[in-house]
N, C-alpha and C positions, 0 to 999 in steps of 0.2 A: 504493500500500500504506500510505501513512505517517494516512492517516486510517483504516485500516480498525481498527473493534474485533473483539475477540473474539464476539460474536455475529456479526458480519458474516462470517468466516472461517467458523462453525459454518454457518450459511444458503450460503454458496459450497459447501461441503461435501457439504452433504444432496441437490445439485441437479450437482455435476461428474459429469461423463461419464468413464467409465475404460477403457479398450481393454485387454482381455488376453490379444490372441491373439498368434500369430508376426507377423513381418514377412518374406515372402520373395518374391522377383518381384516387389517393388515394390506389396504387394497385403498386407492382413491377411488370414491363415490359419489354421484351427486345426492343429495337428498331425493329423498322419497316421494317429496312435493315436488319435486323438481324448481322450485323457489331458487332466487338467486338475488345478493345485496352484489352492487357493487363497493368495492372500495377506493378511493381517491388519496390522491398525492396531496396532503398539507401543505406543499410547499407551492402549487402549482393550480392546486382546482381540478388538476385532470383524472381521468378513471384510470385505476392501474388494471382492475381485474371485476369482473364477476365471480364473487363467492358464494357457494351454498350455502342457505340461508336454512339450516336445519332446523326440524320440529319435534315436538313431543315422540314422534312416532321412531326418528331415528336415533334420537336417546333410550327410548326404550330398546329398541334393536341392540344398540351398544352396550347397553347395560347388561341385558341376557348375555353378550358373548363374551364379555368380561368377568361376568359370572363364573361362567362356562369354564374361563379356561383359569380362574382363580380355584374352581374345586376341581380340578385333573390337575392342577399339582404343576402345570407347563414350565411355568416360573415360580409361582408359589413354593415347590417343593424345591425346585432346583439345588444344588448346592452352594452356597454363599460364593464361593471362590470363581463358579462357574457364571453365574449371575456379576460378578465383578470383572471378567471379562468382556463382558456383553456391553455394559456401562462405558469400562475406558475405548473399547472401540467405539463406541458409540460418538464419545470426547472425541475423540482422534477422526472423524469422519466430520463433525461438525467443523474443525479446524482444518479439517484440507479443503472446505467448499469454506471458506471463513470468506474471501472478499465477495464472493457472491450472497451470503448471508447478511454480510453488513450494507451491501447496498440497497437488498432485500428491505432491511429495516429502517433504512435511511429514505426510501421513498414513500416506502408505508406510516411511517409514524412522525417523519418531517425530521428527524434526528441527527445533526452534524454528520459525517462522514469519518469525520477523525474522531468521533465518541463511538458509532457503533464497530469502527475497526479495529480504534485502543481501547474501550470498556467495554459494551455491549456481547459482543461475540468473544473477545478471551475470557468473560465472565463466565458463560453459558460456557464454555470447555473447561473452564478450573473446577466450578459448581459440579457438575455429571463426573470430570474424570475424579476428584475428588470423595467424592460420594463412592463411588466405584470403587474406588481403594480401602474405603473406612468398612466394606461391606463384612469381610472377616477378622475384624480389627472390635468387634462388639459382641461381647461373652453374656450370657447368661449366669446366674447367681445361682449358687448353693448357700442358703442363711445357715448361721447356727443351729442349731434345734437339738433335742435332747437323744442320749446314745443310741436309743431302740427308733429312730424314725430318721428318714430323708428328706428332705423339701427343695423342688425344684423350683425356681423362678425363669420364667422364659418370655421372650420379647415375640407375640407371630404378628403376623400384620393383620390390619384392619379386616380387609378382603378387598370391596371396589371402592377407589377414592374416587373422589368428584373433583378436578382444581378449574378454579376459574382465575384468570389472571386478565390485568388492566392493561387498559394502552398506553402507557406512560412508561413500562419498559419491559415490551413483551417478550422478548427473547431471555434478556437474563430472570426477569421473574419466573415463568415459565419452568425454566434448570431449576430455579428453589424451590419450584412443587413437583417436578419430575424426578428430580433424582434420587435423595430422599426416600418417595413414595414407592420407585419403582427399586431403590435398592432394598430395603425393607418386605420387598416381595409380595406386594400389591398389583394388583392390576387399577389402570387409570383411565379416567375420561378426563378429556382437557379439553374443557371451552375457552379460548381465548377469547379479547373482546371484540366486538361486530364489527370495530372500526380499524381492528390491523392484526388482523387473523394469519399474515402470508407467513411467515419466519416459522409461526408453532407448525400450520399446514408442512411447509417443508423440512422439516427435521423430522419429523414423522418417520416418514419413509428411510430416514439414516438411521432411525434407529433400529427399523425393521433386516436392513442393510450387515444394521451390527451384529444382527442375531436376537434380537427381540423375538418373541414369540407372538404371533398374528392374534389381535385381541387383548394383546395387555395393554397396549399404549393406543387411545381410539382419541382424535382430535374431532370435535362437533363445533363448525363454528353457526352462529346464528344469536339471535335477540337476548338479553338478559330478560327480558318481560315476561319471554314464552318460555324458551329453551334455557335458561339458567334457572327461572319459578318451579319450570317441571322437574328438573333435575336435580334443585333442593328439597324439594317434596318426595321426591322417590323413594320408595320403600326399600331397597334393593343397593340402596348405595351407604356403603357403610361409615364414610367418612367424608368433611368434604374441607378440604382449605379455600382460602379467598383473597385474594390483594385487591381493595378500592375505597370507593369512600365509606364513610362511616354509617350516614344514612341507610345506605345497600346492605353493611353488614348487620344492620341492627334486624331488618329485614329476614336476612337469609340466618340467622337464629331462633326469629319465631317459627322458619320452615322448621329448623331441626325440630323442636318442640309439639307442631302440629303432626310430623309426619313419625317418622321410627326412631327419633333422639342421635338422631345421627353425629357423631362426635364432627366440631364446627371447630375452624380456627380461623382466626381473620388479622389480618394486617391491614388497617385502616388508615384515616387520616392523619395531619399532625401541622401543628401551628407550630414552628422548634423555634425556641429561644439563642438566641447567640449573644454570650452576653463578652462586654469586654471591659476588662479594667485599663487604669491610666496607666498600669506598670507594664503592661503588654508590649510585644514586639508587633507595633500599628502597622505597618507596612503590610507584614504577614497577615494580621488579623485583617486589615483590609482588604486583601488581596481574595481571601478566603469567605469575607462576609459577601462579595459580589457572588464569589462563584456557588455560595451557598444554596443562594434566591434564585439567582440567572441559570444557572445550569439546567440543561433541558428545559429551556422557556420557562423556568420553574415550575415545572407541572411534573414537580417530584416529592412524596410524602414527609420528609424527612426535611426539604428547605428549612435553611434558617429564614424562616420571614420576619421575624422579631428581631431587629436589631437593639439589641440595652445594653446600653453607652454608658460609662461613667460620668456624672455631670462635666465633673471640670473639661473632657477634650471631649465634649459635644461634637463645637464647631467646627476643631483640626480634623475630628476623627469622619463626621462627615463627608468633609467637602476629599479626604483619601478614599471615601468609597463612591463618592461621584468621581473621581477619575478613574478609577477601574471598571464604574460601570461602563466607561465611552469604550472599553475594550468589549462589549457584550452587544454590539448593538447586530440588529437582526443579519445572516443573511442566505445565499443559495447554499443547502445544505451538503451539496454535491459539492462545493468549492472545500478543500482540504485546511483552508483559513477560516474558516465560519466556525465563529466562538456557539452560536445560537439560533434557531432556524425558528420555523411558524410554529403558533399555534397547533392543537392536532385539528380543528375543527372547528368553522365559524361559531356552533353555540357557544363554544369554551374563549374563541375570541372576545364573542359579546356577555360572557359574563365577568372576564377579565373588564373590558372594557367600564359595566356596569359600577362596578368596586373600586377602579378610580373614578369614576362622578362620584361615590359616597364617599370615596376620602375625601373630596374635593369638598364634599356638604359638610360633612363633618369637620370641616375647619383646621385639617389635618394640613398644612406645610408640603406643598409637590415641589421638591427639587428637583427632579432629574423627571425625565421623561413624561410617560402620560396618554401615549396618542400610536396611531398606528402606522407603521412603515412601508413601502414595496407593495404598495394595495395594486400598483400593474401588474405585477406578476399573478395576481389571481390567490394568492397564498395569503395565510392570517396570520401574518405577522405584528407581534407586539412589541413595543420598545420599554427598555428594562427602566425599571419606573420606581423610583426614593420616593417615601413620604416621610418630615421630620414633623415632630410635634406630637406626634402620635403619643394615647395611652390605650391600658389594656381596656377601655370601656368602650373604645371604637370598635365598630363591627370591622376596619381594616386590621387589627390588631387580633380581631378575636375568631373570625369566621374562615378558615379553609379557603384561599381564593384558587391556587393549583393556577399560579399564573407567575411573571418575573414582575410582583409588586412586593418593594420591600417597606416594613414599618418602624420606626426610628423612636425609642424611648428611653430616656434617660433615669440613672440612680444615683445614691448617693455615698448609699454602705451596701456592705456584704447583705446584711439580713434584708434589704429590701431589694436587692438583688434576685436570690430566691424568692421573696415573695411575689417580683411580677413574672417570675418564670413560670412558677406554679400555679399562677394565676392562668389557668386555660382547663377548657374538656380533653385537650389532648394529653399525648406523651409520648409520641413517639423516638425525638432525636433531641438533640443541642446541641451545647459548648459553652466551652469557659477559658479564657483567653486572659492567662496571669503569667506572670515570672513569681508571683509567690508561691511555691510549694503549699502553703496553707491554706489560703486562700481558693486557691484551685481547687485542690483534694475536698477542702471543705463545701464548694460550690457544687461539684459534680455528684459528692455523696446524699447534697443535699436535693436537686433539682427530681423532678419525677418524670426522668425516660428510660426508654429501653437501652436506648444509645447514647452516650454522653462524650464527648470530645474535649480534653486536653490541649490549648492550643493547638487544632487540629479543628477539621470538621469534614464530615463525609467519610470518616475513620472505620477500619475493619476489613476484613475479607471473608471468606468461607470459612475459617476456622473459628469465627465468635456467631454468635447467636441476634440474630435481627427480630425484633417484634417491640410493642410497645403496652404501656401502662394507659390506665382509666379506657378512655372513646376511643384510642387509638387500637383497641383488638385486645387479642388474646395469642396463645399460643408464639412458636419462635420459626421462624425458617433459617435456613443456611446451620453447622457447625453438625456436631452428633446430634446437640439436642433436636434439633430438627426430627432425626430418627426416634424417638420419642413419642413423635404427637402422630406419626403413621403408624402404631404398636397399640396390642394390648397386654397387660402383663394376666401370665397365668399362673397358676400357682399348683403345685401338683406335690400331694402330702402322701408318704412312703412311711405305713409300720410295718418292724420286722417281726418276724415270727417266732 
């Protein structure tokens, strides 16, 4: 990638192959309805593909053969070691189609070029080959128990997971419900979402490639209304995870509860605090409070959209992240220079849009940006947008925008530091930006996320645990613990004679 230019990208483009049908039986299908969404380049307005637009009727199909091949034992029984080659081939086959993957995902979801070549897609191969090596790396327990008896502890799987993954980073989310699920020896249905379906469609088939077994790994792409209601409701599906907003998952909870208690895990929203003191190295903390928000148009759960500033370098600390924003400003995401591309969607543009008019009502201080860019190209592009002035009682401060709107509030000490951090329904992510050892450890200990950053933000890989506290979800994806929440523990009690 690192030599490719921007015409080179546009000519790969004009000439990729796009698959958009289901995946079920190990076999691409159209739906049943024979129904079809198209889906569209964010950057451009144009139609990349007609997708199958699946219904109740071929989730049920996929569920039976998931079923099916979860009680014959296909994968389910296999042996760990065998099932972990299956996996790292699987990594290693994702990685030799890697520039076509990334461009895949770069027209689908509007995403820079040089994120889905350097994060996006070596993500989705660290995630799978990883998971894939951890598979006989995870022992079962023999407890204490008294001389005349045995008691075994054993981790089996679920049986059929359900994953539904968002379009804000469907490739590498995707790896943190697939891998996991399927190395713990599950069979899986994966709906991605209606609006960038192509990257999960195509891996599919690499994984069948690797030696998956036909029916463990079944992709249904189509409506969260129909096809994701029906298939939280399912009786037949025994687990289901979730990456999106909080609204949806509050939702797909009371399915579990109406329908068979189906074990639910969700990774939700999140309003992340970034807080920085005066001792800090500002350059860095500057540098990182842009890339926070802006990264992915900010339509990533974990943004710091809360900027809290120490009173005294308000102003210098500021006007240092208005000039890093001028490095974010929108553009063609094919060009291998583009810090940040569109929107994924004009509703998502105009509700971005909507939320700076109410900071603008709310008397909230707009320094930098505000307004929309490159509207000739057909694309929904937004320009990365400062509010200063801001408190936590502003709906810009308080509400989920999942846009590059950042909000700017000031402290004074440590303890009221904490308290506008914790001041929100989320918890997903943060930071704390000290040169005092104490100060820091004491900030991070205290703040309530899943993720907390050190001078750092956007910090971890696959081997720590992602999920967050209160509205922002339950359960963890990426690390072992992951493995975890696709298990049930059994318990098997031995007297001797």
């Amino acid at each position: 990638m690192a030599d490719k230019t921007l015409a080179d990208w546009q000519a790969a483009a004009k000439t990729l192959q796009i698959e958009g049908r289901a995946f079920i039986d190990g076999k691409y299908l159209d739906a049943l309805s024979g129904k079809v969404r198209p889906t569209h380049n964010p950057a451009t307005g144009e139609k990349l593909a007609d997708v199958a637009c699946c219904g109740p009727e071929d989730a049920d199909r996929a569920v039976a053969s998931a079923r099916a091949a979860f009680d014959k034992g296909v994968w389910s029984g296999m042996a760990p070691i065998e099932r972990k080659k299956v996996l790292v081939r699987w990594a290693e086959l994702i990685e030799r189609h890697a520039d076509a993957l990334a461009l895949l995902e770069c027209l689908d979801v509007g995403k820079p070029i040089a994120d889905t070549t350097a994060v996006d897609v070596p993500s989705a191969v660290r995630t799978i080959r990883w998971s894939g090596e951890a598979i006989d790396k995870v022992y079962d327990e023999i407890p204490p128990t008294p001389a005349d008896t045995l008691a075994l502890i054993q981790r089996l799987p679920l049986g059929v997971v359900a994953a539904i993954v968002p379009w804000n980073f469907p490739l590498s989310t995707t790896a943190w419900k697939l891998a996991p699920s399927l190395a713990t020896g599950n069979s899986v249905i994966l709906k991605p979402a209606s609006n960038t379906p192509l990257s999960a469609i195509r891996i599919a088939i690499l994984a069948t490639e690797a030696g998956l077994p036909d029916s463990v790994l079944q992709v249904l792409p189509g409506s969260g209304g129909s096809l994701g209601r029906h298939i939280a409701l399912h009786m037949d599906i025994d687990g289901l995870t979730f990456t999106g907003s909080t609204p949806v998952g509050k939702q797909l909870m009371e399915y579990s509860g109406r329908s068979n208690l189906k074990r639910t895990f969700l990774e939700l929203g999140g309003k992340g605090p970034n807080i920085v003191f005066a001792d800090a190295n500002l350059d860095k903390a500057a540098t990182m409070a842009a890339a926070a928000v802006f990264y992915n148009s900010g339509q990533t759960c974990t943004a710091g959209t809360r900027l809290i500033v120490e009173k005294k370098i308000e102003s210098e600390f500021i006007d240092r992240v208005v000039d890093q924003a001028k490095n974010w400003m929108p553009g063609n995401p094919l060009c291998p220079t583009t810090t940040m591309g569109p929107m994924i969607d004009e509703g998502q543009y105009r509700s971005v849009a909507e939320y700076v008019d109410i900071g603008r009502a709310e008397q909230a201080d707009l320094v930098f940006g505000g307004g929309r860019v490159l509207a000739d190209t057909g694309g929904y592009y937004h320009e990365p947008t400062i509010f200063a002035g801001t408190t936590n009682q502003m709906r810009i401060a308080r509400e989920e925008i999942f846009g590059p709107v950042l909000s700017v509030m000031t402290f004074t000490d440590v303890d009221e530091a904490i308290r506008m951090a914790n001041d929100s329904i989320y918890g997903l992510a943060g930071a704390v930006w000290s040169r005092d050892i104490n100060i820091a450890h004491r900030v991070a200990a205290a703040v309530r996320v899943g993720t907390m950053g050190i001078n750092n933000y956007f910090g971890g890989d696959i081997t720590v645990p992602f999920g967050g506290f209160k509205q922002s979800g339950n359960g963890r994806d990426k690390s072992i613990h992951a493995f975890h929440d696709y298990t049930e523990l059994k318990t098997t009690w031995i007297e001797f004679e």
